[in-house]
C-alpha positions in Angstrom: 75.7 87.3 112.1 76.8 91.1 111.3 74.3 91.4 108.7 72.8 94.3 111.0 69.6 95.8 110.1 66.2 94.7 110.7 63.0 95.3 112.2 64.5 94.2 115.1 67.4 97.1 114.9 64.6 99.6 114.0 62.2 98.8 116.9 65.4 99.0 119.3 66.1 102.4 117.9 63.0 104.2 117.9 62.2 102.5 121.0 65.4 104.4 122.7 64.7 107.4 121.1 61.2 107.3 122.6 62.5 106.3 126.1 64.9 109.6 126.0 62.3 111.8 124.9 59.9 110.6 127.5 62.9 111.2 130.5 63.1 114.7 129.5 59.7 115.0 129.4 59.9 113.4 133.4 62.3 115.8 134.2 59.4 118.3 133.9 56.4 116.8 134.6 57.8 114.1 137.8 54.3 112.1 137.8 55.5 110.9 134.0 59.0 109.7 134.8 57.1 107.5 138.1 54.5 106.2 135.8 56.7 105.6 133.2 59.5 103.7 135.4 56.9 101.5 137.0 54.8 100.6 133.1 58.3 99.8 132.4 59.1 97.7 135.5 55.4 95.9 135.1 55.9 95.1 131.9 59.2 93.8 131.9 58.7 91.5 134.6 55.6 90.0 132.7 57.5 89.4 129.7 60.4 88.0 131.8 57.9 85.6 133.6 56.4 84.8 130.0 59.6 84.8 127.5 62.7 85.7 129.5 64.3 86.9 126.2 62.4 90.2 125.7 62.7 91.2 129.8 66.6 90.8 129.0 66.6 92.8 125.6 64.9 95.7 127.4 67.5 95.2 130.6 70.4 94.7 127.6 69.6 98.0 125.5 69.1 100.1 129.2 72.4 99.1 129.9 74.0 100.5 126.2 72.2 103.3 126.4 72.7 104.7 130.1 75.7 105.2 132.8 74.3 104.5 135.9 70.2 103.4 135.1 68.8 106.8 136.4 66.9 107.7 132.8 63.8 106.6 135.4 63.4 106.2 138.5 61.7 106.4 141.8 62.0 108.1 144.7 61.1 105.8 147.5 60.9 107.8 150.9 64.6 109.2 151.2 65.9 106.5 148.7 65.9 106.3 144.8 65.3 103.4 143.1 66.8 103.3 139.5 65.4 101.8 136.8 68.5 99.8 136.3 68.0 98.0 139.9 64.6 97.5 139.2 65.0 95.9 135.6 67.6 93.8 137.5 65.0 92.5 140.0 62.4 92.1 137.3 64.9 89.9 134.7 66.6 87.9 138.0 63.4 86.9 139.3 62.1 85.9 135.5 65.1 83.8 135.1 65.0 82.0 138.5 61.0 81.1 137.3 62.8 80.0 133.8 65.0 78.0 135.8 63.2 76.7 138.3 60.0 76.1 135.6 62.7 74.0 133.0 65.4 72.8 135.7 68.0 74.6 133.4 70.8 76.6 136.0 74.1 77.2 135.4 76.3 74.7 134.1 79.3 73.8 136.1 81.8 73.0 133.0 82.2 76.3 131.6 85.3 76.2 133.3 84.6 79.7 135.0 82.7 78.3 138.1 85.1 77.9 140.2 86.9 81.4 139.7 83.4 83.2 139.7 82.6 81.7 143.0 85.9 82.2 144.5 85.7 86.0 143.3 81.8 86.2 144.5 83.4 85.4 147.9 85.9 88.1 148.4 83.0 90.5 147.5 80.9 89.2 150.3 83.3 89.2 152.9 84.2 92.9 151.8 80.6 93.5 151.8 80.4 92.1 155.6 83.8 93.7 156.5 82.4 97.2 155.3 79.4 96.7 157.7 81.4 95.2 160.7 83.7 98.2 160.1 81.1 101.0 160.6 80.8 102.0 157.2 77.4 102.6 156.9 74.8 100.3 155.2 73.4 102.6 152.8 76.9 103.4 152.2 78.2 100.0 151.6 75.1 99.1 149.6 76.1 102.1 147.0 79.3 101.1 146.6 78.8 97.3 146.2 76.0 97.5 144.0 77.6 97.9 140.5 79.0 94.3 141.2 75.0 92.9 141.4 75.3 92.8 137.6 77.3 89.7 138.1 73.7 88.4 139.4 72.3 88.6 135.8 75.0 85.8 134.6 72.4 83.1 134.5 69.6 84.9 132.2 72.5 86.0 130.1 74.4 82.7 129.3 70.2 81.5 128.8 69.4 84.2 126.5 72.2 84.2 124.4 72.3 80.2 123.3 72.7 80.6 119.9 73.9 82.8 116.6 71.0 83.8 115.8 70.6 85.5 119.9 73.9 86.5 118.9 73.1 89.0 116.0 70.1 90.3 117.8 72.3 91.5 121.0 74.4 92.8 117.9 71.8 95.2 116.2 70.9 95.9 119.9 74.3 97.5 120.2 74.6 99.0 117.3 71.3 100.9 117.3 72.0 101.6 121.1 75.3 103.3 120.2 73.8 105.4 116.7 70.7 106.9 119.5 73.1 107.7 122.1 76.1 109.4 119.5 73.0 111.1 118.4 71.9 112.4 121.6 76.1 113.5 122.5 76.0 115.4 119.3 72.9 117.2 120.0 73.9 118.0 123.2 76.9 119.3 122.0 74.9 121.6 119.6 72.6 122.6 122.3 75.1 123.6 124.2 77.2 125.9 122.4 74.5 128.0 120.9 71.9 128.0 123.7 71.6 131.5 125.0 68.5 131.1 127.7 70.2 130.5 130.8 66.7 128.8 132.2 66.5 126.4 129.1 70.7 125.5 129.2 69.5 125.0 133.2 66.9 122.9 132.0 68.7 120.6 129.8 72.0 120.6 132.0 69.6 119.5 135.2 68.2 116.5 132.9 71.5 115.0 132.1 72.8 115.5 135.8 69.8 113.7 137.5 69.1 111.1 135.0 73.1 110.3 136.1 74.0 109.8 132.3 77.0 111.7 132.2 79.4 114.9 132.6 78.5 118.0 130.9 81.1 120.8 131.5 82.6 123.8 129.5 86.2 123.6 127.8 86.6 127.5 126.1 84.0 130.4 125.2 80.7 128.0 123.9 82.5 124.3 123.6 81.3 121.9 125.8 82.9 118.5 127.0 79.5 115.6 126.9 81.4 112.8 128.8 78.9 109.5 129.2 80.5 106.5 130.9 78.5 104.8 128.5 80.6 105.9 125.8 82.4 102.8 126.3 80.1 101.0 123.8 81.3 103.6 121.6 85.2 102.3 121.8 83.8 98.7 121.8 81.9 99.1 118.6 85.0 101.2 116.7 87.1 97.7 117.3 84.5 95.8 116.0 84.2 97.7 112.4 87.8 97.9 112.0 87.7 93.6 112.4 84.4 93.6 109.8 87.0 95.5 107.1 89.5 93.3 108.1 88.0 89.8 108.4 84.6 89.8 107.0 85.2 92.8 104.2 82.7 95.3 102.9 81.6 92.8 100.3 80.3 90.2 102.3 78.1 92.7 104.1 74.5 93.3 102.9 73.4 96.9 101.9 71.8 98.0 104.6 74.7 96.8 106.6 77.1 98.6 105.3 74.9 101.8 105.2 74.3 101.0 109.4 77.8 100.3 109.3 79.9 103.0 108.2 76.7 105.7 109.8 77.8 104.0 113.4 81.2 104.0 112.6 81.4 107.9 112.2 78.5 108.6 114.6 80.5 106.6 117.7 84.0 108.0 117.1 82.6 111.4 116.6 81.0 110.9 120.3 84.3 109.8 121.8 86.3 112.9 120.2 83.5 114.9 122.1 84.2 112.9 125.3 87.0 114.5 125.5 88.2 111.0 127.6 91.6 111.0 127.7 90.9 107.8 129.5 89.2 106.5 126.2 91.5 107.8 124.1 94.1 105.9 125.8 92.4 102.8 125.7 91.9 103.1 122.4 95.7 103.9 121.5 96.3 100.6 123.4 94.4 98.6 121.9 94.2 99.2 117.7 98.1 99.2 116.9 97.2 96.0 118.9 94.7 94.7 117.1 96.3 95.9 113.6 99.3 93.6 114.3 96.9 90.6 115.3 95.1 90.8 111.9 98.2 90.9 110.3 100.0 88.2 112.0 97.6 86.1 113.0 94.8 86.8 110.5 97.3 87.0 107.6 95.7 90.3 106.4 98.2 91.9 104.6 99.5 95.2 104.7 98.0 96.7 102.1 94.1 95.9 103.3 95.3 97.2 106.7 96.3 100.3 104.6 93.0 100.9 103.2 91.4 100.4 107.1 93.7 102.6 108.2 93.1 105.6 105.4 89.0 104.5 106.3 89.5 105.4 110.2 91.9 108.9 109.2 89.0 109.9 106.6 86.4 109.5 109.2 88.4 110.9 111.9 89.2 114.1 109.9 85.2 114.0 108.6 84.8 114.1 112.7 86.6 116.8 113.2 85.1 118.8 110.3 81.9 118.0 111.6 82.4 119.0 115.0 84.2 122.2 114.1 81.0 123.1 111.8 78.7 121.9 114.8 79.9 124.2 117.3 80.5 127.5 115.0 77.8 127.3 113.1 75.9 130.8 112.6 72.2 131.0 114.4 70.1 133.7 114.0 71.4 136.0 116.6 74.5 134.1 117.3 78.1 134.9 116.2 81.0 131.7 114.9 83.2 131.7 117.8 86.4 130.3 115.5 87.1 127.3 117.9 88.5 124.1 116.0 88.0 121.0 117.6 91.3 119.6 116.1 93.3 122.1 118.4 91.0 121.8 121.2 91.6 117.8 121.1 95.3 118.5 120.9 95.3 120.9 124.0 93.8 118.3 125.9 96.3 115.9 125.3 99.3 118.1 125.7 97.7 119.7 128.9 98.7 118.4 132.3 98.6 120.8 135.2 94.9 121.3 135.4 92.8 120.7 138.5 91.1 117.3 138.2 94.2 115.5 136.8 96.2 116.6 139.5 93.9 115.9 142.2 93.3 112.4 140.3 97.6 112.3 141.0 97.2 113.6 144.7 94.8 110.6 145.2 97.6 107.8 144.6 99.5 107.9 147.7 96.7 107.6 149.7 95.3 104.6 148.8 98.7 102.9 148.6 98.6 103.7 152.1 95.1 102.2 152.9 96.0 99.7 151.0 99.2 99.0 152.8 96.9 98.9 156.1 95.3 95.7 154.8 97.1 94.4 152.2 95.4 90.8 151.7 91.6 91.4 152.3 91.3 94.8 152.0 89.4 97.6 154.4 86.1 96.8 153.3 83.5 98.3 150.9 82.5 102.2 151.5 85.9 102.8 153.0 86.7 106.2 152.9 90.1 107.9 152.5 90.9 111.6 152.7 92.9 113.6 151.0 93.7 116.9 149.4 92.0 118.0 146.1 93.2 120.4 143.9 89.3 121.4 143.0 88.4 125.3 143.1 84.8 124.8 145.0 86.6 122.7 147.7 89.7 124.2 148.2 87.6 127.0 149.1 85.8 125.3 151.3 87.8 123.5 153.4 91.0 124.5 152.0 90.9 121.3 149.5 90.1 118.3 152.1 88.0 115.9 150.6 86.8 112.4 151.7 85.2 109.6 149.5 84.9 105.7 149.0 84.9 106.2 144.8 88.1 106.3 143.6 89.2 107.1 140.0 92.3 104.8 140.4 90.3 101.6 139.4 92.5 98.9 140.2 93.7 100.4 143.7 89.6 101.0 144.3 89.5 97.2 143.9 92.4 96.3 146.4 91.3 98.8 149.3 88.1 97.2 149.2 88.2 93.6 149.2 92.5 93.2 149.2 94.9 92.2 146.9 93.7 88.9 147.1 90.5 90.1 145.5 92.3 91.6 142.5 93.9 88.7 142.1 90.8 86.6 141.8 89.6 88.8 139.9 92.2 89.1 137.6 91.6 85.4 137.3 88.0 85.4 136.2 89.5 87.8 133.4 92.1 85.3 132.4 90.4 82.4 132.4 87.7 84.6 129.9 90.4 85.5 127.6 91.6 82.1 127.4 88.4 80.5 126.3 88.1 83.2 123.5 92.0 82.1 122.5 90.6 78.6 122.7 88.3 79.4 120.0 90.1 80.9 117.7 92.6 77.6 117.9 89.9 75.6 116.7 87.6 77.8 115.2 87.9 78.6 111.2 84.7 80.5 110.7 85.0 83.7 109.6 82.2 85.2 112.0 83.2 83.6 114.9 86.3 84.7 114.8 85.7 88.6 114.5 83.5 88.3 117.1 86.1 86.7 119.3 88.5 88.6 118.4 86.7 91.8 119.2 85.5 90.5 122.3 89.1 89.8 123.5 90.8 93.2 121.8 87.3 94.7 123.8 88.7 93.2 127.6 91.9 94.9 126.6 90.9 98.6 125.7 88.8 97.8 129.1 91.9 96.7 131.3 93.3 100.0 130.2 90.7 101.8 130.5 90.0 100.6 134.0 93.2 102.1 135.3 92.4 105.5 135.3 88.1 105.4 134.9 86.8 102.7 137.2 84.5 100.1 134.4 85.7 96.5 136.1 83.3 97.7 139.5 81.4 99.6 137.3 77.8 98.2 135.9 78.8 98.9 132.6 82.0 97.4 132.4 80.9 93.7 134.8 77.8 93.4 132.0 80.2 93.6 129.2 82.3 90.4 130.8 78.9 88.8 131.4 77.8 89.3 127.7 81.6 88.1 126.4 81.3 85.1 128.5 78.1 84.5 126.9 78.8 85.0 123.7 82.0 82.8 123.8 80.0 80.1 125.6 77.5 79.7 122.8 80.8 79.5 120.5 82.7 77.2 122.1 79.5 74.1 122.8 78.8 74.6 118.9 75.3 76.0 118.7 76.1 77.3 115.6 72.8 77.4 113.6 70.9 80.0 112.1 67.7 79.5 113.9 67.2 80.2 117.2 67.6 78.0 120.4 63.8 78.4 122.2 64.5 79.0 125.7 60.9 76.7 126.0 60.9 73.0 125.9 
């Protein structure tokens, strides 16, 4: 299952490479990025009608590789369609044909039905309670729509029906996560020693309207490149420390390895350059965590966990060697500005009276309030509360009033919306995945099923902490990553454990 590379990893790569290249080409030249989005949008609704797998690949690796699906798009009249929404439309409708064409639909025993359902529910009546309540249709339809990725349940748990689909949504990730630690490093580099204020414009412009990510400087030419999508980054850094662990370097193929360890430095490079403390905390949840698992429950001893741990310190100060070189490196015409990325990464740690993460605090109270207006079934989606910001630009504007319906507290976004209620149910969807993946590794002895399990589950917890403070759970990014887990451990758990693949074609 991990052996990683193949033509499969290289199409997916190059492929991703050749999408970004053709955005930032779009950025320029507009009639490219229209074309472009509807060949896409054509295409992957043919092959969706024809062999639902490949529609979902393309949907898969667009979801790995962006934040919010806005590498294409088009601009419909006052409304932009993203490329995302559009993939969305073309795989749904491919799957319903798939369905419809086999009378294969969901199955009822996965013993996440009911839950799902109950959950589905409480998002429709705070999708009708956000209209009733005058909240604006468009508005509502913004914020509700990162939830439609729950819609794409039925092609996924289709799709991935066997170990072989298994590996392949594997080297998906992995070449996703190499392209787009690639792209964070050269925009880092691009960054801190471009001097043309109409070419940094250029570039900056690109990443703003294509909605990747957050591009913003830290001191004199370092640059924070913050991608929600960086979350596949944090994902794929559990997942090599359980192949050391579980599997072992000697079990892995060459090319594996060589993919292996050029991902492993690649994606925590991109996370240091994040500059998440979000992710960062996440992560320092989560890996004493999973250490402790591998040695309790895994019976890995000590001393392997040594070696994994010296691996991770190596790469981590290779990281920050890197990135230290990258941003003082000597251009023609350019002077080193001295900056270490070690002390910058400590600074941002130990600092805690800037702006946004006292605005972020200045938030809390509130939403406790709204929340405290409508405890059980919340206010509704689109609901906005006001308070006051500590940001420069708006405290100048309006002395530091701001109003919005996104809110960085994740789980208190949840509960103003759609209640407390609504967390909970959703809290039970969550639990009732974690508990088939524990049911797995109760019964399960294989090697490979159980680091994929077990990274799966250790993946949900870096995300429950994540989701406090960086909203992923209502969030595309993060609801695809539960649909892929609950895929994943349904092929597991009904046995479809054979090399070759399960045709989705009777």
């Amino acid at each position: 299952m991990f052996n990683i590379y193949s033509k499969f990893f290289l199409y997916s790569f190059w492929l991703i490479i050749i999408a970004e290249i053709l955005s930032i080409i779009g950025h320029l030249y507009g009639y490219v990025n229209t074309i472009t989005f509807w060949i896409i949008t054509v295409v992957v609704l043919l092959l969706s009608l024809w062999k639902l797998e490949y529609g979902f690949w393309v949907l898969c690796g667009e979801l790995f590789v962006t934040s919010f699906g806005y590498l294409f798009f088009w601009d419909a009249g006052a409304t932009r369609i993203s490329l995302r929404l559009a993939l969305f439309a073309a795989v749904f409708i491919g799957w319903v044909v798939h369905s419809i064409r086999y009378k294969k639909f969901l199955q009822k025993q996965s013993g996440l039905f009911i839950p799902i359902i109950i959950f589905l529910c409480f998002l429709s009546f705070g999708f009708i309670n956000g209209i009733l309540s005058n909240h604006g249709i468009q508005s509502v339809f913004l914020d509700i729509n990162g939830y439609l990725l729950w819609g794409i349940l039925g092609a996924a748990v289709t799709v991935i029906n066997s170990k072989e689909r298994i590996r392949r949504c594997l080297q998906l990730l992995f070449a996703s996560v190499l392209a787009i630690g690639i792209k964070t490093i050269f925009l880092l580099f691009y960054f801190s020693h471009q001097s043309d204020q109409s070419l940094f414009r250029f570039v900056y412009t690109w990443v703003r309207d294509t909605r990747v990510g957050e591009i913003a400087p830290v001191i004199q030419n370092y640059y924070r490149i913050f991608f929600q999508g960086h979350m596949w980054q944090l994902l794929l850094i559990f997942l090599v420390i359980l192949l050391l662990g579980i599997i072992g370097k000697r079990h892995l193929e060459k090319n594996a390895k060589k993919v292996l360890w050029a991902t492993a430095i690649v994606a925590s490079m991109t996370l240091l350059i994040s500059f998440s403390r979000s992710i960062w905390l996440a992560f320092a949840v989560a890996a004493p965590l999973l250490l402790l698992y591998l040695h309790y429950k895994e019976s890995i001893s000590y001393r392997h966990l040594g070696k994994i741990c010296l691996y991770m310190i190596g790469i981590g100060v290779i990281n920050l060697l890197l990135i230290t070189a990258i941003v003082n490196i000597r251009l023609p015409g350019g002077d080193s500005s001295g900056i270490s990325a070690a002390s910058l990464i400590q600074q941002r740690i130990s600092t805690t009276d800037e702006a946004a993460l006292k605005s972020r605090f200045q938030l809390l109270k509130p939403l406790v309030e709204k929340i405290g207006e409508k405890p059980l079934l919340g206010s509704g989606f689109a609901q906005i509360v006001r308070y006051q910001t500590l940001d420069p630009r708006t405290k100048n504007l309006n002395g530091g009033w701001y109003e919005t319906y996104s809110f960085e507290w994740g789980y208190l976004d949840i509960a103003v919306k759609i209640g407390i209620l609504g967390l909970l149910a959703y809290v039970w969807v969550i639990w009732k995945i974690f508990r088939k993946g524990i049911k797995i590794l109760h019964i399960s002895d294989n090697s490979e099923d159980r680091t994929i399990t077990i990274a799966l589950l250790f993946g949900i917890i870096s995300l429950l902490v994540l989701h406090a403070t960086t909203p992923y759970l209502n969030h595309p990014l993060g609801i695809f990553f539960l649909v892929i887990t609950i895929s994943i451990l349904q092929t597991l758990s009904s046995g479809q454990f054979k090399g070759a693949s399960v045709p989705l074609e009777n």
